[in-house]
Structures are given as structure tokens and as C-alpha cells.
C-alpha positions as CSV (number, residue, x, y, z in Angstrom):
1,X,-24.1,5.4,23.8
2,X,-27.3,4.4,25.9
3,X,-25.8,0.7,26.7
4,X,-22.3,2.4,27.6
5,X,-23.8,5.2,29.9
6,X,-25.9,2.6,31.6
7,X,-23.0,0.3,32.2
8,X,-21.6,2.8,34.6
9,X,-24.7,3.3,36.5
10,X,-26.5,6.0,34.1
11,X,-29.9,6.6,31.8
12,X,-30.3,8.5,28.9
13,X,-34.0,7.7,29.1
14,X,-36.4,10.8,28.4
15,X,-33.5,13.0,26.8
16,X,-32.3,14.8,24.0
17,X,-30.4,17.2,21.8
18,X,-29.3,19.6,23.8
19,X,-30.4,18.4,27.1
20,X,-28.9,14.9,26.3
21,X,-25.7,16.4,24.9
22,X,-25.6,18.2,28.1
23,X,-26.0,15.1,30.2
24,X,-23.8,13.2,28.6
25,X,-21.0,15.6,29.0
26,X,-21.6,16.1,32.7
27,X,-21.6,12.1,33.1
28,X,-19.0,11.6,30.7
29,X,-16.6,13.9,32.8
30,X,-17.9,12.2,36.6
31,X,-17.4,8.9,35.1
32,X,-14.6,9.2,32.0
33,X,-12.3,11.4,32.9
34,X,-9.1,10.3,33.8
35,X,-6.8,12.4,32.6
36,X,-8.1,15.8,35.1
37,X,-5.9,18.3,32.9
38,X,-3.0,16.0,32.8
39,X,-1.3,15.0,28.9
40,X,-3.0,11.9,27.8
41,X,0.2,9.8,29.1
42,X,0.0,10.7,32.5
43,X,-3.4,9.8,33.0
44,X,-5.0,7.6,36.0
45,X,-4.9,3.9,35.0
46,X,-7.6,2.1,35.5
47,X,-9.5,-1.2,34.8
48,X,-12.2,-2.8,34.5
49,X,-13.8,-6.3,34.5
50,X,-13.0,-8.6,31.1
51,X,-17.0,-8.3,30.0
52,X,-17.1,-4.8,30.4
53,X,-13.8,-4.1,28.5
54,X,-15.1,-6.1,24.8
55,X,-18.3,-3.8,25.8
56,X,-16.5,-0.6,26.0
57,X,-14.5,-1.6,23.0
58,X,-17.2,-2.8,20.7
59,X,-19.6,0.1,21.4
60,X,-16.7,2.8,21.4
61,X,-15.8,1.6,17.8
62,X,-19.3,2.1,16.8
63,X,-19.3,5.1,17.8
64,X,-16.5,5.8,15.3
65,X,-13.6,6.0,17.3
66,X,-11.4,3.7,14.7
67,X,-9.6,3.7,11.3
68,X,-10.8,4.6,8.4
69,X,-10.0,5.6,4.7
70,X,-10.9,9.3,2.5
71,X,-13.9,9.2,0.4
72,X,-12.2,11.9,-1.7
73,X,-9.5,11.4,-4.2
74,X,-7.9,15.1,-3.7
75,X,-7.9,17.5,-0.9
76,X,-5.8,21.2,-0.9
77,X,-4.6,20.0,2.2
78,X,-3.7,16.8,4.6
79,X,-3.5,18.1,7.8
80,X,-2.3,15.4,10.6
81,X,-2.6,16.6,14.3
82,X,0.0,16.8,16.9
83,X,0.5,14.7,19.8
84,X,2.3,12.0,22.1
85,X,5.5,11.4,20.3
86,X,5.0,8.1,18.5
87,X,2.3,10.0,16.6
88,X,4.9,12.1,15.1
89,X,6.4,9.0,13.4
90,X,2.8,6.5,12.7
91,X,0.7,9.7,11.3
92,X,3.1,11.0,8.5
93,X,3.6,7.0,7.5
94,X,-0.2,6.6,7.2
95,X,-0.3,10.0,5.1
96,X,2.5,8.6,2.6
97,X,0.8,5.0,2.4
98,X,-2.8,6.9,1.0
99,X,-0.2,8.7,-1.4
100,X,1.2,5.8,-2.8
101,X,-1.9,4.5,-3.3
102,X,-3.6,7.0,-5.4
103,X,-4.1,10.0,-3.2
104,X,-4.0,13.8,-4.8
105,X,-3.0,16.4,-1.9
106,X,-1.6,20.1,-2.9
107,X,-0.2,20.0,0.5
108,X,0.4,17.9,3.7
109,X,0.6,19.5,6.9
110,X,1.6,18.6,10.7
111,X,0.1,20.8,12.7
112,X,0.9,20.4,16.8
113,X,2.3,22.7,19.2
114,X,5.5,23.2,21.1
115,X,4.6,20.8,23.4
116,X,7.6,19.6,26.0
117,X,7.5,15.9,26.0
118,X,6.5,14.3,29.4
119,X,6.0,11.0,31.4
120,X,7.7,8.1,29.5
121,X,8.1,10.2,25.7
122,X,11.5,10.7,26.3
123,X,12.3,7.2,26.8
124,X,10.1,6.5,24.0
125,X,11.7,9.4,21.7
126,X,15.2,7.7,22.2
127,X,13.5,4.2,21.5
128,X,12.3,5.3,18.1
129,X,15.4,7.7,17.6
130,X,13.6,11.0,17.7
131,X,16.5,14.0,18.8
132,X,14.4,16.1,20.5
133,X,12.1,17.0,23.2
134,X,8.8,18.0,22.6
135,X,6.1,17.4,19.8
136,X,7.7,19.8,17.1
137,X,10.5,18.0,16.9
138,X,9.2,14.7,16.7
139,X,7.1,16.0,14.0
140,X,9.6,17.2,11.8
141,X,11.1,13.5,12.3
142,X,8.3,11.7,11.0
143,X,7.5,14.2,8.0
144,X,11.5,13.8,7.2
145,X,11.2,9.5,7.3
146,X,7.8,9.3,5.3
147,X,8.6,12.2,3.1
148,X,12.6,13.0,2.6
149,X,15.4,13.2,2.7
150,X,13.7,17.0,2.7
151,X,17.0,19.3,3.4
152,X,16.8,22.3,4.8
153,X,13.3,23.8,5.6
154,X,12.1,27.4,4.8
155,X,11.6,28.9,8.0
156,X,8.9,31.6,9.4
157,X,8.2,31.9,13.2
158,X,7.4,34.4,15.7
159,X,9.2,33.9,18.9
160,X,7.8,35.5,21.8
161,X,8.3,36.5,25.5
162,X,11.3,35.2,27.8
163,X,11.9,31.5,28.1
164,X,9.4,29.6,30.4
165,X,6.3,27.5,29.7
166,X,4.4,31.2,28.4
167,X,6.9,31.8,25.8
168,X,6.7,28.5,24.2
169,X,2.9,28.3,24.2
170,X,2.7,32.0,23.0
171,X,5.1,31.5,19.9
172,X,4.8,29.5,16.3
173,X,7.1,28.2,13.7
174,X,6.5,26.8,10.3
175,X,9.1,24.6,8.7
176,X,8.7,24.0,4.8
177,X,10.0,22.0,2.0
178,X,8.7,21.1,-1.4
179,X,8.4,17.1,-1.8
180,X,6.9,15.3,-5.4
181,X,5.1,18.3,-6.4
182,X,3.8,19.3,-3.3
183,X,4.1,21.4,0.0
184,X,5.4,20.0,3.4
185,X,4.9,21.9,6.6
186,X,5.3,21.5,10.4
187,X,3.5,23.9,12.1
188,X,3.6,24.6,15.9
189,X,0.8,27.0,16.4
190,X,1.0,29.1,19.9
191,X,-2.2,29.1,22.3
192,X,-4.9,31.4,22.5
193,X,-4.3,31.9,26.6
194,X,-0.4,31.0,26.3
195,X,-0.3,32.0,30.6
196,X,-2.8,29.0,31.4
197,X,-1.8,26.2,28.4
198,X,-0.4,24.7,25.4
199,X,-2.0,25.1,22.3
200,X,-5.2,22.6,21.9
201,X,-6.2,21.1,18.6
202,X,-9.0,23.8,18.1
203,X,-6.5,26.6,18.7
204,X,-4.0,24.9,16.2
205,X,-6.4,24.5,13.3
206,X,-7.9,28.5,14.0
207,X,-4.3,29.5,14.1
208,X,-3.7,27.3,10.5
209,X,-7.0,28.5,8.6
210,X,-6.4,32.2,10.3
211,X,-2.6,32.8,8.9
212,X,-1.1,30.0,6.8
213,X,-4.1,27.7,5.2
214,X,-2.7,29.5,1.5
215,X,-6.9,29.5,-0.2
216,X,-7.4,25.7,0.5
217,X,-11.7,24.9,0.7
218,X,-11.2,21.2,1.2
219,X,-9.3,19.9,3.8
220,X,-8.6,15.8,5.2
221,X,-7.7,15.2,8.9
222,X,-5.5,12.9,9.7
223,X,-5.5,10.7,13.7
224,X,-5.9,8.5,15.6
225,X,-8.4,6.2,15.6
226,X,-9.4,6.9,18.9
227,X,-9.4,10.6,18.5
228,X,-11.4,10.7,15.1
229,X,-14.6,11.8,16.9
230,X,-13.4,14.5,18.8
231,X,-10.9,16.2,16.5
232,X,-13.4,15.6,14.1
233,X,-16.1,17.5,16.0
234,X,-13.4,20.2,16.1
235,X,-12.5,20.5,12.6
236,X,-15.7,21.4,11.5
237,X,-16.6,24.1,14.3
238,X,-13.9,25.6,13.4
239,X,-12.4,24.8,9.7
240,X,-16.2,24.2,8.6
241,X,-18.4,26.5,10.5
242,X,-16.1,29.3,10.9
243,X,-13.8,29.1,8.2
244,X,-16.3,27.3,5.1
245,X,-14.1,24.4,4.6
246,X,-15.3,20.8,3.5
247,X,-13.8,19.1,6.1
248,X,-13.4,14.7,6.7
249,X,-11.7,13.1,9.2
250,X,-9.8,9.5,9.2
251,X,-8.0,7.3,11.3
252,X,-4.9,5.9,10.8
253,X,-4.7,2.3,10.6
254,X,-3.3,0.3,13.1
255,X,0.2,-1.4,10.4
256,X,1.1,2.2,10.2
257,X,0.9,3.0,13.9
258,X,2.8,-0.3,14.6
259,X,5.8,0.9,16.0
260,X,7.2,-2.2,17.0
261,X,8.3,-2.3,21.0
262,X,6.6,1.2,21.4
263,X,3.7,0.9,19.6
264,X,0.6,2.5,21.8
265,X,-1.8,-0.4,22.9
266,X,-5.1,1.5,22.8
267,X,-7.0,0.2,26.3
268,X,-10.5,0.4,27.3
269,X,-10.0,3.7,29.4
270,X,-8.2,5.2,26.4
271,X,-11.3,4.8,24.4
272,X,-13.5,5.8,27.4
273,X,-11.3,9.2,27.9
274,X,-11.6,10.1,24.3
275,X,-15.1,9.4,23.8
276,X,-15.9,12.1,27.0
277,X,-13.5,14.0,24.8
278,X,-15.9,13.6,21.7
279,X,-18.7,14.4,23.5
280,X,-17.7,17.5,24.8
281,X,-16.7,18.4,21.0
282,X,-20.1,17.5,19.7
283,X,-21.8,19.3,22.9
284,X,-19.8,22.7,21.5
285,X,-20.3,22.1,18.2
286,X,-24.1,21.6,18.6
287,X,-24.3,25.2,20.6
288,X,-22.4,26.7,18.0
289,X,-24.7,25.5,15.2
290,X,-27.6,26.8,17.0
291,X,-26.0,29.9,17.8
């Protein structure tokens, strides 16, 4: 973290805990934030010089922003997290391929949001055959390749308000089958301030351990490898600290996220924007610890 932070004109010299998790976020958000609110796809592009790239990439990795593999053999529940579309196919494929292998799970969840899809997901949702528009939808499509054919889901939701960008993020669906002995969901969880935003990845797990987590105490999270950090950093504020959950997190590996033509390239400024993402998680994780 020092060598990154000092590539971009920064010190971490004479800091820490707190006071260097504070820093960090502060610089982290001058320096690595590209996105300024926006979804992840319709973030600023930028570049850099080829040396500083392998650096960013090298160092971001150790930081653990790649794949990896459970250290368990069951969990209650495989939860994968919402996102840009193509996650709705590569995350359920990962899930099935640690099944096949020799994984035990009571239940495998998706859990997202009702997120409209934006920027170039559309295109990318007709590329990969996905009939629908936001990140429910393509949920349910990948749970229905790795997992199905599944049939008809049971169906619980709570729809709210009139339609506009408040009634999707204020509502919640759950779509469930039984598949090989197990439970499948999709859940799109509704925001905790539906008038400002979509549902987050902190709200989405709160709303899942709050209503619909069924007694599970062990729990595997399932992302991307650059996101492993930060929804990591989440999963235990909230499934672990608040909730008592053993909670691990993995990324997916990069055959299962190969989605040929529209397979996400992971760039330096993708691993730059999620690691200001991580550090913001650890930053609010530490405070709650100490709290």
C-alpha cells in the first residue's frame, strides 16, 4: 500500500490505524476515484504509463484483490453479489464449478438489487442473451444456466410506491426453487434511503441476514476478484459483527468469468477504483470494531 500511495505522489510515513485508515481513504478518494457516484461502467477512463500499470497490478493483487478458493467444505449459504450484467452469468458458473468439485452448501443465493442496466449492459445483455433490463433479471439468467432448467420460482416480494427510480429501489423480490437438494434464491433487496439510491452491497446483505437468511451461522461470498476486499470488508461489519456469522469471501476465477467477446478486461484503474473502495470498507469496519 505504502509503494502504491507513493506512486501517486503520497506518504504513509509516521501513520497508523486509525489515522492511517483515515488517510488513506481521503487520498484514495483525491487520487482513485473515478467513478464520482457513477455505476462502475460509466466511470472516467483513464491511463497510465506501462511501468506504473504492472505496479498497480502486482501490488493490487497483493493486496488480495484476485481469485481465490473456500477453506471450508460446507457453508449454510453461498451468497454471490449483484452487479454489471456479465456477473449475473460468470458468478453462478463459478458457484456450480466449486459444487461439482466437492462443495456442501444448504443454499446458494444471488443477492443484487433492481438495478436498471446502463451504459453499454444492454448491448452486452443481448450479446450474452440475457431478456431483460436490470441486474435482477440477469441474475435469474445465470442461476437458471448453472443451475436449471429450474421452472417456475416461488415468489415473495413487496412492491412499493408508484413507478419511478424510488419505487424500484424501495421494493424486494425473492425468486425460489429447489435444485439437487438444495435452495436457490434471487434476491433483489430495496435500499435503506430508496429517494437518494439503489440498494448497495451492505444494504443487500442487512436486508438478507434481517428477513430471509432462514438460521444460517456460516456463510461464503462469492465476487469478483477485484471486489473481494471491499465486499469482504462488508460482509463481516455486517453479517459478522452485527449479525454473528462466520463469514469468507472468494473470487471467482478468471475461466469462469470468460465470457468470450464480452468478457470484462479488469484494467489498472479498475483495480485502483476498487481498492479506494476497500479501503473505505476497512476504514468503517475498523470504526465499528472500536465502537
Amino acid at each position: 500500500m505504502s509503494t502504491l500511495v507513493e506512486a501517486f505522489g503520497g506518504s504513509t510515513e509516521g501513520r497508523a490505524a486509525a489515522a492511517l485508515l483515515s488517510f488513506l481513504d481521503e487520498f484514495a478518494a483525491s487520487r482513485w476515484d473515478f467513478r464520482r457516484g457513477a455505476e462502475r461502467n460509466l466511470a472516467t477512463v483513464v491511463s497510465f504509463e506501462p511501468a506504473l500499470d504492472e505496479l498497480i497490478l502486482n501490488h493490487c493483487r497483493a493486496l488480495g484483490l484476485r481469485q481465490s478458493l473456500p477453506k471450508r467444505e460446507h457453508y449454510d449459504a453461498v451468497i454471490m453479489t449483484g452487479g454489471m450484467v456479465r456477473a449475473g452469468i460468470a458468478k453462478p458458473r463459478y458457484v456450480r464449478m466449486l459444487l461439482d468439485s466437492g462443495l456442501r452448501a444448504d443454499s446458494v443465493i444471488f443477492l443484487g438489487a433492481f438495478r436498471p442496466f446502463g451504459g453499454d449492459e444492454h448491448d452486452v445483455a443481448r450479446g450474452l442473451g440475457v431478456d431483460g433490463d436490470n441486474e435482477f433479471d440477469a441474475m435469474v439468467e445465470g442461476l437458471q444456466r448453472a443451475f436449471g432448467p429450474l421452472g417456475e420460482p416461488q415468489i415473495e416480494e413487496q412492491i412499493a410506491g408508484s413507478p419511478g427510480a424510488p419505487f424500484l429501489n424501495a421494493s424486494w423480490r425473492e425468486y425460489r426453487w429447489q435444485s439437487s437438494g438444495m435452495q436457490v434464491k434471487a434476491l433483489a433487496a430495496p435500499s435503506s434511503v430508496p429517494s437518494q439510491r439503489r440498494a448497495n452491497t451492505v444494504d443487500t446483505y442487512r436486508f438478507w441476514a434481517e428477513s430471509r437468511r432462514e438460521g444460517a451461522t456460516n456463510v461464503l461470498v462469492v465476487t469478483a476478484p477485484v471486489y473481494v476486499p471491499y465486499q469482504g470488508a462488508g460482509a463481516v461489519e455486517v453479517l459478522g459483527v452485527e449479525y454473528g456469522l462466520a463469514v469468507e469471501t472468494v473470487g471467482i476465477s478468471r475461466k469462469t468469468g470468460h465470457l468470450g467477446e464480452y468478457s470484462q478486461e479488469y484494467q489498472p484503474r479498475h483495480y485502483l477504483q476498487e481498492l479506494r473502495s476497500a479501503i473505505h470498507g476497512m476504514r468503517s469496519l475498523h470504526t465499528r470494531l472500536l465502537a
